[in-house]
PDB file of N, CA, C and O in Angstrom:
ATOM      1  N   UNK A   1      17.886  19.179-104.532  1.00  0.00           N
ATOM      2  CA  UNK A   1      17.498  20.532-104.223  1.00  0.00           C
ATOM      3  C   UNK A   1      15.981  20.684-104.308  1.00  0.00           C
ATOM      4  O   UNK A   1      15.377  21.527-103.645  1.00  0.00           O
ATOM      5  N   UNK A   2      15.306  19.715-105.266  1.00  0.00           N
ATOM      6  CA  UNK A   2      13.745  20.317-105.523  1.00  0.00           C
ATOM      7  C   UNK A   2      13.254  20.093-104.361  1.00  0.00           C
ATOM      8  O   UNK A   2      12.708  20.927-103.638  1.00  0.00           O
ATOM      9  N   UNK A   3      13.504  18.472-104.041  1.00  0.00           N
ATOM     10  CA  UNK A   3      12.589  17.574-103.013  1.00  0.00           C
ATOM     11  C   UNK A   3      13.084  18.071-101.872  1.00  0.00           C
ATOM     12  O   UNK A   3      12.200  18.219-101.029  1.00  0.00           O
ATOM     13  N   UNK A   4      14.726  18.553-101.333  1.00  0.00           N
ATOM     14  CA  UNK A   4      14.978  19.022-100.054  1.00  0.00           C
ATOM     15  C   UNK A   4      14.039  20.398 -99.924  1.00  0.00           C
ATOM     16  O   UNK A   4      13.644  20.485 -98.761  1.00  0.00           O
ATOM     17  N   UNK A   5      13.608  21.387-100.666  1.00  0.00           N
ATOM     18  CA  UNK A   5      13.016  22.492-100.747  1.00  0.00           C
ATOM     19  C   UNK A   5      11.376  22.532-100.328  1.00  0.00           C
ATOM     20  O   UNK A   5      10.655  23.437 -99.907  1.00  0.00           O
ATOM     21  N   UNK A   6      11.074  20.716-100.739  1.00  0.00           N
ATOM     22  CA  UNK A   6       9.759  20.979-100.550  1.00  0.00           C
ATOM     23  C   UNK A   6       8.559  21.233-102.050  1.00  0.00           C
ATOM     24  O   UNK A   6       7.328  21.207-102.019  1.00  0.00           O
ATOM     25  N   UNK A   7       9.420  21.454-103.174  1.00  0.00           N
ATOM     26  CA  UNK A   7       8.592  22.121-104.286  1.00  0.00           C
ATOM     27  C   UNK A   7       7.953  21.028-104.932  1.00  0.00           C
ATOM     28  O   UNK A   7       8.307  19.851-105.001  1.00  0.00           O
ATOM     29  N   UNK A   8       7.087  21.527-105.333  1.00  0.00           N
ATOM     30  CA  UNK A   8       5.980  20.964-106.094  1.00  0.00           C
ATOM     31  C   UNK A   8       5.060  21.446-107.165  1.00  0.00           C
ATOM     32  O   UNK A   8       3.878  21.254-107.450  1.00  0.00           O
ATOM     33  N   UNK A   9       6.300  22.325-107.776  1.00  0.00           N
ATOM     34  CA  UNK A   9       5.163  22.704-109.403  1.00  0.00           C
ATOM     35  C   UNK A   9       5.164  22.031-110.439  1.00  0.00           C
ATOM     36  O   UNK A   9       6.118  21.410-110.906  1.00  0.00           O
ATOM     37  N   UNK A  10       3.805  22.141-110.969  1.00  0.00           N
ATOM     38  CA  UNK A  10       3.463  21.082-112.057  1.00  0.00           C
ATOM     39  C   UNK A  10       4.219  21.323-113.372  1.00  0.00           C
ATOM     40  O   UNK A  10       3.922  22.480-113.671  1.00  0.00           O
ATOM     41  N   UNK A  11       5.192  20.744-114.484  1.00  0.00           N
ATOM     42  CA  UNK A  11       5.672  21.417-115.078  1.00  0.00           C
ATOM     43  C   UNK A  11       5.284  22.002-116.107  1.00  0.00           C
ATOM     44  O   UNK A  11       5.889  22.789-116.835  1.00  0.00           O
ATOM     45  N   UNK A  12       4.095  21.543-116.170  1.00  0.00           N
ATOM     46  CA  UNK A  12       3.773  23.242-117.342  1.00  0.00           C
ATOM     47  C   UNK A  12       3.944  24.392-117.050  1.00  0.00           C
ATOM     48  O   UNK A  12       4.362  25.209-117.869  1.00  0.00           O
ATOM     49  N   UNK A  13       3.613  24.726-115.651  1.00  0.00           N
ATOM     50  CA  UNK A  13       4.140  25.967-115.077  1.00  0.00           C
ATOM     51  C   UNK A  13       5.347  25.913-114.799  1.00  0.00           C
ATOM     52  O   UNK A  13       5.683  27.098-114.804  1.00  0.00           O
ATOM     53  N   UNK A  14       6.071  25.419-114.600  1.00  0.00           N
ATOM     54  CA  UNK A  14       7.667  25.255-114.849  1.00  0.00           C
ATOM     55  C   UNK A  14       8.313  25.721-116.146  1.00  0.00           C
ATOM     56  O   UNK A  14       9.292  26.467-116.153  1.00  0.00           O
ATOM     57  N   UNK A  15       7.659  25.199-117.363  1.00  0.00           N
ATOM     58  CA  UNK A  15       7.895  25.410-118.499  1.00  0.00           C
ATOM     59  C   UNK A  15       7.675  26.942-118.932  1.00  0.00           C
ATOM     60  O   UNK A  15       8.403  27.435-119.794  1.00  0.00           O
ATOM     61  N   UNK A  16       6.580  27.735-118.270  1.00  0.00           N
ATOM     62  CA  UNK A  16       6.016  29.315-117.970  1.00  0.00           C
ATOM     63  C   UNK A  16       6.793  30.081-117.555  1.00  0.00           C
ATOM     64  O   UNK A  16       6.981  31.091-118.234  1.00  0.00           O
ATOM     65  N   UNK A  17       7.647  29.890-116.126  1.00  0.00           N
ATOM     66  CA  UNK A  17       8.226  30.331-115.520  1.00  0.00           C
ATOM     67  C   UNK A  17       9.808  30.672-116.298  1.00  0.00           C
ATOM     68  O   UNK A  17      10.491  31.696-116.335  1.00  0.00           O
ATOM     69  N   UNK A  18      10.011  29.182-116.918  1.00  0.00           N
ATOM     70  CA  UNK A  18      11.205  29.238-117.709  1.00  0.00           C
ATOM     71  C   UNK A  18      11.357  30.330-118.855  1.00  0.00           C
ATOM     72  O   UNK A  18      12.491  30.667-119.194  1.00  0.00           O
ATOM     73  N   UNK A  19      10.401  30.809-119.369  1.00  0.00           N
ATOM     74  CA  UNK A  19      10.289  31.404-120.560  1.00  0.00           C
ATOM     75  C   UNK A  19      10.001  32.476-119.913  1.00  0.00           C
ATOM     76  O   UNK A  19      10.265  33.452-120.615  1.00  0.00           O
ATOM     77  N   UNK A  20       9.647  32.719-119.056  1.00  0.00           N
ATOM     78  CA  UNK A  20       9.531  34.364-118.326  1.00  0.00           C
ATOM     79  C   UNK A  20      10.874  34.776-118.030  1.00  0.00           C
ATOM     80  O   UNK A  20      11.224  35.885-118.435  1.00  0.00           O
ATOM     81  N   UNK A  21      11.741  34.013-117.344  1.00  0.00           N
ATOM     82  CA  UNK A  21      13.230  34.661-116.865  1.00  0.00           C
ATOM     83  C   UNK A  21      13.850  34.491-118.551  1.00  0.00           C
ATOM     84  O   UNK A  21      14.222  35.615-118.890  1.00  0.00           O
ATOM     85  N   UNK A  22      13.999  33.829-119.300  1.00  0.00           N
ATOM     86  CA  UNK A  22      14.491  33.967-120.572  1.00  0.00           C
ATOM     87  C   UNK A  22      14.051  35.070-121.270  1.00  0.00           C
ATOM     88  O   UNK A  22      14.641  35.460-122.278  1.00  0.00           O
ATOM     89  N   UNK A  23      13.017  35.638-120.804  1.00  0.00           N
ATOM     90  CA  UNK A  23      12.375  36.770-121.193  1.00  0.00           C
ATOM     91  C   UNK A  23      13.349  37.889-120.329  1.00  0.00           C
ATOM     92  O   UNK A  23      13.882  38.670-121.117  1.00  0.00           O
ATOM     93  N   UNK A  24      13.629  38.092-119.212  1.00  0.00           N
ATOM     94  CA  UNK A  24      14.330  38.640-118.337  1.00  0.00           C
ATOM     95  C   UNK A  24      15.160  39.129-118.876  1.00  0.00           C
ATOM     96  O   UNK A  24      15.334  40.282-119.268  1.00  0.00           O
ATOM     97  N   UNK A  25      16.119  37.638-118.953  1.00  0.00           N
ATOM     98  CA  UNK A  25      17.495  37.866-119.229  1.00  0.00           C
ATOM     99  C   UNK A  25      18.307  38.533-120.568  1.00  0.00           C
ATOM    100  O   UNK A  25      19.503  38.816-120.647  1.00  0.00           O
ATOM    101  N   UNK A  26      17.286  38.678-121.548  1.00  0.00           N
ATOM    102  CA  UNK A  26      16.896  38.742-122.402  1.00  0.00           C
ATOM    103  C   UNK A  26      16.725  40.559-122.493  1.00  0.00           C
ATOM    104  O   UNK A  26      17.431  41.478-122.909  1.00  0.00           O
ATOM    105  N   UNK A  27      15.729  40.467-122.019  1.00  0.00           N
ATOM    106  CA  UNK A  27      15.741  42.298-121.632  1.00  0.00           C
ATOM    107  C   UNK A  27      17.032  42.940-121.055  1.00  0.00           C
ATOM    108  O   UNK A  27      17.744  43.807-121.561  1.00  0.00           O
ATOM    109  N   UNK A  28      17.170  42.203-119.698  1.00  0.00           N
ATOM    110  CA  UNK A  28      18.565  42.558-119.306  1.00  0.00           C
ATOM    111  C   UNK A  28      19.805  42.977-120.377  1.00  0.00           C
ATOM    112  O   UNK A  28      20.214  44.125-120.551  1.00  0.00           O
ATOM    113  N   UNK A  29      20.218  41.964-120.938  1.00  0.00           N
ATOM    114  CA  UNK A  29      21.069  41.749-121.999  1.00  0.00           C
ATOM    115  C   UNK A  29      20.666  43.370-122.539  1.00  0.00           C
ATOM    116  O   UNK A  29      21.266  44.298-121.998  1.00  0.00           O
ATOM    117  N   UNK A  30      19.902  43.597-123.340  1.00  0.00           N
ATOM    118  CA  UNK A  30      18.968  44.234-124.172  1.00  0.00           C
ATOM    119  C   UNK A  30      19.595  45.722-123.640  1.00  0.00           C
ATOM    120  O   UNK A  30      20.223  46.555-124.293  1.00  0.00           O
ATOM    121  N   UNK A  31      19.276  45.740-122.503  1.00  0.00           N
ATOM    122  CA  UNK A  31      19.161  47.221-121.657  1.00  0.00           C
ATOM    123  C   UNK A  31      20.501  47.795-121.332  1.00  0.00           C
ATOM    124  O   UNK A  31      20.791  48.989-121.262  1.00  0.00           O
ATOM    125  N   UNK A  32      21.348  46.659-121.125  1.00  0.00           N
ATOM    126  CA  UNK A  32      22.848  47.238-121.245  1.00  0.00           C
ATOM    127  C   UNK A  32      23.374  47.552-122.466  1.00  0.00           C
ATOM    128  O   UNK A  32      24.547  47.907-122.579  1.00  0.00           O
ATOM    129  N   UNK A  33      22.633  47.457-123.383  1.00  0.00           N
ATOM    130  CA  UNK A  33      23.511  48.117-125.258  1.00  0.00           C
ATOM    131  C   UNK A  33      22.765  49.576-125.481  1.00  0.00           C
ATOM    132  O   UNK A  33      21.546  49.640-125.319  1.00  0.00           O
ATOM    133  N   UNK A  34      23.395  50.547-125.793  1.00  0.00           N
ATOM    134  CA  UNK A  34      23.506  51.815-126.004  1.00  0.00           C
ATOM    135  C   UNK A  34      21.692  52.090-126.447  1.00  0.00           C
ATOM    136  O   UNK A  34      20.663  52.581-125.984  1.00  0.00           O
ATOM    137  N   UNK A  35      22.251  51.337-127.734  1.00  0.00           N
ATOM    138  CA  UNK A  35      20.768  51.261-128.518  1.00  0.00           C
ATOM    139  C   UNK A  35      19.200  50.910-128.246  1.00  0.00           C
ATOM    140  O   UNK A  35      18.193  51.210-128.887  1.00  0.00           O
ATOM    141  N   UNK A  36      19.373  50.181-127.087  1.00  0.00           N
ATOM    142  CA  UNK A  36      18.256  49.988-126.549  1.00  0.00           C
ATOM    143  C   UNK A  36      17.528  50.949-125.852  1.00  0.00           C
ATOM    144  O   UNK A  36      18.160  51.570-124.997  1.00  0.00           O
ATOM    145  N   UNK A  37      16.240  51.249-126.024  1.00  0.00           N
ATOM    146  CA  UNK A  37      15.582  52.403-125.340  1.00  0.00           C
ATOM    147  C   UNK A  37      15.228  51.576-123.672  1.00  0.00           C
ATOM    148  O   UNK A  37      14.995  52.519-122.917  1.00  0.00           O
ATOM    149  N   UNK A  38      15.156  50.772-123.186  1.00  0.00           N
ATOM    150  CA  UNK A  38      14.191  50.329-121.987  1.00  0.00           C
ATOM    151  C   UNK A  38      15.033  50.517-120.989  1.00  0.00           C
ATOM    152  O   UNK A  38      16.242  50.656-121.173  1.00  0.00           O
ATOM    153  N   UNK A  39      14.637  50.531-120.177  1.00  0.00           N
ATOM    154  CA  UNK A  39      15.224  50.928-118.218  1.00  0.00           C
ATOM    155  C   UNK A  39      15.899  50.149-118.405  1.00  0.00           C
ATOM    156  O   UNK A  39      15.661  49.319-119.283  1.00  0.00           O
ATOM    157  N   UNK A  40      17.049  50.107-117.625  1.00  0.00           N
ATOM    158  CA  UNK A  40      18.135  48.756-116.967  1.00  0.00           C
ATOM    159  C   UNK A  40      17.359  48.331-115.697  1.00  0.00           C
ATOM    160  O   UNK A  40      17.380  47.161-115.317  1.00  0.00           O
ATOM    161  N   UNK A  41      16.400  49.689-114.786  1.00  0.00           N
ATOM    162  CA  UNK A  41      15.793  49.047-113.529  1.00  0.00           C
ATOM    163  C   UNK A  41      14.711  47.861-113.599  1.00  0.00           C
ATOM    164  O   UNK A  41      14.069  47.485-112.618  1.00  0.00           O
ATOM    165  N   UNK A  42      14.564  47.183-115.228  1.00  0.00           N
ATOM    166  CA  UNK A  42      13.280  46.876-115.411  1.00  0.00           C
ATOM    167  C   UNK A  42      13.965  44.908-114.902  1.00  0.00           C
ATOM    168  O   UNK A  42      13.161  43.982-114.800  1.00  0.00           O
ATOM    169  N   UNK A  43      15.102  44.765-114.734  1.00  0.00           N
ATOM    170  CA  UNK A  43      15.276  43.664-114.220  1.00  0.00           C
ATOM    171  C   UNK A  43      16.491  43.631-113.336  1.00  0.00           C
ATOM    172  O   UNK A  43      17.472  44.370-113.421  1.00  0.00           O
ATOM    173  N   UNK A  44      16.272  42.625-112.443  1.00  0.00           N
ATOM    174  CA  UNK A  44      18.057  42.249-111.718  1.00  0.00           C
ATOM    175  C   UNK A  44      18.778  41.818-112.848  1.00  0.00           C
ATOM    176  O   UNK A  44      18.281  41.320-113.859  1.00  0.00           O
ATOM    177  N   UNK A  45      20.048  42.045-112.620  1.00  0.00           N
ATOM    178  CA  UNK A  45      21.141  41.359-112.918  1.00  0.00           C
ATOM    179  C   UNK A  45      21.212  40.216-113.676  1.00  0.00           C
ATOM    180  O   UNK A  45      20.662  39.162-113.358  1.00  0.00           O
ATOM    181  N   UNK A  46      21.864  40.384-114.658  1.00  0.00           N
ATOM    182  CA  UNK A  46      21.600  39.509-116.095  1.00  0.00           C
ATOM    183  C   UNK A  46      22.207  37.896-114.747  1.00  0.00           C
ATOM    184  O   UNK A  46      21.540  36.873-114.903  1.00  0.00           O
ATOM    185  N   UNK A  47      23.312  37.826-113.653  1.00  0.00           N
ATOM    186  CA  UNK A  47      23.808  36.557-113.467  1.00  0.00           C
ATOM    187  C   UNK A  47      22.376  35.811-112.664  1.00  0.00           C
ATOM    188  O   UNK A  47      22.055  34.626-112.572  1.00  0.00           O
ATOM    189  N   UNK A  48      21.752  36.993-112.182  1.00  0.00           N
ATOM    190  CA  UNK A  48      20.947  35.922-111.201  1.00  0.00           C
ATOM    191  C   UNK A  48      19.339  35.932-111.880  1.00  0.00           C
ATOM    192  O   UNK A  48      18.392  35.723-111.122  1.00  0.00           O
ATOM    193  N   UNK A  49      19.124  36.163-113.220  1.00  0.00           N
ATOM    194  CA  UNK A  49      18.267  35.905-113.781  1.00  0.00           C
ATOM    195  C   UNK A  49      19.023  34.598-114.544  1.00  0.00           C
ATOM    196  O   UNK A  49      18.200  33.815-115.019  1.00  0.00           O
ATOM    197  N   UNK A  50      20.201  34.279-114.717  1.00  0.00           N
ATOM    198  CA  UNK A  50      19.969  33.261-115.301  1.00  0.00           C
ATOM    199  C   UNK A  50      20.410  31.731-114.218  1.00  0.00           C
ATOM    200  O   UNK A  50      20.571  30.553-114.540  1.00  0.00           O
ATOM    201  N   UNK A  51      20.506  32.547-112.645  1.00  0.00           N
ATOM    202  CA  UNK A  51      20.326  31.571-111.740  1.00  0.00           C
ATOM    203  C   UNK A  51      19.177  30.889-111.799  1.00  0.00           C
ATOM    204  O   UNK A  51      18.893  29.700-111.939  1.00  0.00           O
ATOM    205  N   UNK A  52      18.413  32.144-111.630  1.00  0.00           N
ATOM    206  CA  UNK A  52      16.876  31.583-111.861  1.00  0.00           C
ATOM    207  C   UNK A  52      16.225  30.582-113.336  1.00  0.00           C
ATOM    208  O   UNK A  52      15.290  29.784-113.265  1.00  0.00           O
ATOM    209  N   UNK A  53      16.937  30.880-114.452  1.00  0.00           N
ATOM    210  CA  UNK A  53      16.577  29.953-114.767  1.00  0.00           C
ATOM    211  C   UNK A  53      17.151  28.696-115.200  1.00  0.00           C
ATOM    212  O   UNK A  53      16.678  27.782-115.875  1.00  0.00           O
ATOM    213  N   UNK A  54      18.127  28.840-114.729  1.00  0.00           N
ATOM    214  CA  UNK A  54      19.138  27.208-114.757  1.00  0.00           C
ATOM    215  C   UNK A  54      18.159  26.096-113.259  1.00  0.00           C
ATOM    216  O   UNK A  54      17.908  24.892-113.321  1.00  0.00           O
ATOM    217  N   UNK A  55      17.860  26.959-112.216  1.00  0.00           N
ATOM    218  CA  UNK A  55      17.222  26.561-111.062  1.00  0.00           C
ATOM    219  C   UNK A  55      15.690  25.767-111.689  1.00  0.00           C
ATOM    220  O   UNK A  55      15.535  24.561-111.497  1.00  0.00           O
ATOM    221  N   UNK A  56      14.694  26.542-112.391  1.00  0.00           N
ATOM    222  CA  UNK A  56      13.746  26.258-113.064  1.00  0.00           C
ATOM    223  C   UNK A  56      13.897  24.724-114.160  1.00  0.00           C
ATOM    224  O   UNK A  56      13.217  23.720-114.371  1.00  0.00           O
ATOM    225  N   UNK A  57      15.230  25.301-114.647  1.00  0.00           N
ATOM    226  CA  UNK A  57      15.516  23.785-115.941  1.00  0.00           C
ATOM    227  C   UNK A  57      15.626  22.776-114.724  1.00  0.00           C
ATOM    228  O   UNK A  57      14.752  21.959-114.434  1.00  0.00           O
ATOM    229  N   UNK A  58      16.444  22.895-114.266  1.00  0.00           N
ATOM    230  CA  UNK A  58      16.892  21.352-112.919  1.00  0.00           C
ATOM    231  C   UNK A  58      15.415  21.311-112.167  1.00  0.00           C
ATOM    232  O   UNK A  58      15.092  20.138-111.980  1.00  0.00           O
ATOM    233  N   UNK A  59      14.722  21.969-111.826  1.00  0.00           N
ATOM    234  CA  UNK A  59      13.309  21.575-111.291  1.00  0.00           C
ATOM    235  C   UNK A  59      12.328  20.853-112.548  1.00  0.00           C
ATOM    236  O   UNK A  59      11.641  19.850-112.353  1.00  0.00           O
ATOM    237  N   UNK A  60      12.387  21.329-113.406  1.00  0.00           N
ATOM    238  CA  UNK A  60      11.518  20.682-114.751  1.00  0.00           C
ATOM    239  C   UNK A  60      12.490  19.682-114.926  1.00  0.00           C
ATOM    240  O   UNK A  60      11.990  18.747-115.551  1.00  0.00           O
ATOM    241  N   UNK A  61      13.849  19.453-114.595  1.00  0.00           N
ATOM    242  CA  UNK A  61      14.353  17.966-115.533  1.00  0.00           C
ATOM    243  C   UNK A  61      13.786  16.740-114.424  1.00  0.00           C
ATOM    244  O   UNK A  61      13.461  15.571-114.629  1.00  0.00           O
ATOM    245  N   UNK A  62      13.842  17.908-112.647  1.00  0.00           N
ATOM    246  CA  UNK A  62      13.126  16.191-111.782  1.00  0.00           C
ATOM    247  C   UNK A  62      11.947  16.061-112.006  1.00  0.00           C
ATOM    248  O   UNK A  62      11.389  14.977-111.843  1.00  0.00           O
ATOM    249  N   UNK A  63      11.260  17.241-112.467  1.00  0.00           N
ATOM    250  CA  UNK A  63       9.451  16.955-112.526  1.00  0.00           C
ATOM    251  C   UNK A  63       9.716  15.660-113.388  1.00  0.00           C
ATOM    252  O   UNK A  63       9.553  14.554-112.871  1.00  0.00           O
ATOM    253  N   UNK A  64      10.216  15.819-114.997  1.00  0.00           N
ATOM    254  CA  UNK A  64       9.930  14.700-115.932  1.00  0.00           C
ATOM    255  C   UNK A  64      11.105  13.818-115.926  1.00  0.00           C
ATOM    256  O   UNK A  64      11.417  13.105-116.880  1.00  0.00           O
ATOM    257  N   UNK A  65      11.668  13.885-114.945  1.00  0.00           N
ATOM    258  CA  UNK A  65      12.707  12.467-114.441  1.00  0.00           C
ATOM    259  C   UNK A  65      13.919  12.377-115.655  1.00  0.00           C
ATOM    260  O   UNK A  65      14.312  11.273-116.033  1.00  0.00           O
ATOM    261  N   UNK A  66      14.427  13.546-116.182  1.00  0.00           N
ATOM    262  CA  UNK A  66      15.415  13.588-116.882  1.00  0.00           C
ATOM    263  C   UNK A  66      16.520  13.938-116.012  1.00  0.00           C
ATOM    264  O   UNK A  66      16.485  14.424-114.882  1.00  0.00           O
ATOM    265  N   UNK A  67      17.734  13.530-116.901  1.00  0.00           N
ATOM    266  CA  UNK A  67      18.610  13.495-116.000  1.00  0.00           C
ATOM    267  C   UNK A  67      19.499  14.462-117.410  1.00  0.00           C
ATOM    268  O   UNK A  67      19.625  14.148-118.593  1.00  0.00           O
ATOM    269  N   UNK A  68      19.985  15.690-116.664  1.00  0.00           N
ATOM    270  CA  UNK A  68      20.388  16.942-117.340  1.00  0.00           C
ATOM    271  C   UNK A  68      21.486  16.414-117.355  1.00  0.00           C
ATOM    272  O   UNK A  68      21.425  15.816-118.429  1.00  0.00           O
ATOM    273  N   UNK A  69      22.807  16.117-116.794  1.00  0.00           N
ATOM    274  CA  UNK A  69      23.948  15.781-117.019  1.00  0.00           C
ATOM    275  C   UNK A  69      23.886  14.474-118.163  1.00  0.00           C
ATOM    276  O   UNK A  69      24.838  14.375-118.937  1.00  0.00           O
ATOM    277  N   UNK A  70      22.880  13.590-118.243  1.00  0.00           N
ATOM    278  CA  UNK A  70      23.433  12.524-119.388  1.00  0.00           C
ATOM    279  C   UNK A  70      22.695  13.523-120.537  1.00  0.00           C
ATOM    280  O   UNK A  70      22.822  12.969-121.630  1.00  0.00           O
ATOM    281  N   UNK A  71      22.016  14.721-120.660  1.00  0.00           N
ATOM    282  CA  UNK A  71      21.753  14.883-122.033  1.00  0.00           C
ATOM    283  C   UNK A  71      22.555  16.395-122.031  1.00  0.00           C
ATOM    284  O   UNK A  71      22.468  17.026-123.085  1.00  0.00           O
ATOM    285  N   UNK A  72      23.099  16.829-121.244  1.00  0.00           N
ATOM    286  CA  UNK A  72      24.371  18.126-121.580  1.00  0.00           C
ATOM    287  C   UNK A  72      25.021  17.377-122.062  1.00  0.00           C
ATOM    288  O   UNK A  72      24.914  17.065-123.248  1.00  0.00           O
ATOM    289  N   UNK A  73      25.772  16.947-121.351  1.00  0.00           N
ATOM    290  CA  UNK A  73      27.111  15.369-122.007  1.00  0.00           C
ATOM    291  C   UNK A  73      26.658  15.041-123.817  1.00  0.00           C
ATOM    292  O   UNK A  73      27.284  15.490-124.778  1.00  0.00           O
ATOM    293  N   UNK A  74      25.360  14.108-123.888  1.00  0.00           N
ATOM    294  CA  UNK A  74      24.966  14.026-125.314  1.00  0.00           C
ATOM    295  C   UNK A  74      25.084  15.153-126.109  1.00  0.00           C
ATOM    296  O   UNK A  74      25.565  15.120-127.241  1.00  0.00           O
ATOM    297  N   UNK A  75      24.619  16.257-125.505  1.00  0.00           N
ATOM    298  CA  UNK A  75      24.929  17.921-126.903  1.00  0.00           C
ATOM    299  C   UNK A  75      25.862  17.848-127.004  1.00  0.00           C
ATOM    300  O   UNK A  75      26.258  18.010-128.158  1.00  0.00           O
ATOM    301  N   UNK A  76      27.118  17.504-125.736  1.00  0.00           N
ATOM    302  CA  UNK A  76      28.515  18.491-125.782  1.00  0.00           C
ATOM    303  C   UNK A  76      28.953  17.513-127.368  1.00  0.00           C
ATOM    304  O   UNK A  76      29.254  17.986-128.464  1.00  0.00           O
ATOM    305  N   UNK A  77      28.817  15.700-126.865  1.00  0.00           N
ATOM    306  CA  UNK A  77      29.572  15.285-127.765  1.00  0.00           C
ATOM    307  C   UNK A  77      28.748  15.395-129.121  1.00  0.00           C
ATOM    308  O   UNK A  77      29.407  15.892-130.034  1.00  0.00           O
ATOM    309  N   UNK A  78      27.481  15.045-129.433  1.00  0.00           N
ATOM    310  CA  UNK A  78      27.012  15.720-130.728  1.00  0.00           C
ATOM    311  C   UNK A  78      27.048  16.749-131.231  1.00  0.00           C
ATOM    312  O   UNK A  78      26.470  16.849-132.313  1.00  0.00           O
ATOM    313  N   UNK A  79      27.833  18.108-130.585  1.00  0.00           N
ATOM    314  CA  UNK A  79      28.192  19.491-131.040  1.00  0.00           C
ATOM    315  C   UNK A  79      29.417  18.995-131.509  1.00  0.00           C
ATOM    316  O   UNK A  79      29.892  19.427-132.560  1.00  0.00           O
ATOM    317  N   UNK A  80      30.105  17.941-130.692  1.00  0.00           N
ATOM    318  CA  UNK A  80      31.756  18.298-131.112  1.00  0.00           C
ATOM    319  C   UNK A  80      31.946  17.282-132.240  1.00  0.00           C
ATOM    320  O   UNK A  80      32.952  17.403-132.938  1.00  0.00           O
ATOM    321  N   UNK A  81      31.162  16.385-132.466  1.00  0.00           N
ATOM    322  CA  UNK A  81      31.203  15.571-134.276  1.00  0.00           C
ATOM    323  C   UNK A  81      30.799  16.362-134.903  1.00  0.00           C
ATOM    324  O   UNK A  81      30.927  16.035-136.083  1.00  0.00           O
ATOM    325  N   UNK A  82      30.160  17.673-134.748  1.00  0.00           N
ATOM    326  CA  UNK A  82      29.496  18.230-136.091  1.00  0.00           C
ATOM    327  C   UNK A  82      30.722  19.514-136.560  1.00  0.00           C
ATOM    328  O   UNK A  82      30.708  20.190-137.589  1.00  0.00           O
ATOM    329  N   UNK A  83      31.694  19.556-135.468  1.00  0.00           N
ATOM    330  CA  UNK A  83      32.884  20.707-135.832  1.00  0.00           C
ATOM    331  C   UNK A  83      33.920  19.896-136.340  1.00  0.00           C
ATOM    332  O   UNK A  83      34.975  20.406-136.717  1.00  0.00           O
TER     333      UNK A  83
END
């Protein structure tokens, strides 16, 4: 998806970008509980803020040539020895 797209950001700004929609989604979340004072208009939709940043992680895992499925796989099974 990165290289068919054409993209080419450096990943520190990748790493920027990531923490901005986590910031998002985050608000989002936030804005749908009673208690919260802030707009709900202040972001889209909690699903496609976190399109955006699942899209961002898979662009930063080809920038630094990680491969996200062998280290999801590693959490899943190091979460499931620790239960």
């Amino acid at each position: 998806m990165y290289k068919d797209n054409k993209w080419d950001t450096p990943p520190e700004l990748l790493l920027i970008a990531m923490q901005e929609e986590l910031g998002e989604i985050s608000a989002r979340f936030l804005a749908e509980h009673p208690r919260y004072k802030k707009s709900i208009k202040d972001t889209d939709p909690i699903e496609e803020e976190v399109g955006d940043l699942i899209t961002l992680i898979f662009a930063f895992c080809n920038k630094m040539d990680i491969d996200p499925e062998k280290w999801v796989n590693n959490t899943i099974r190091k979460r499931g020895k620790q239960g």
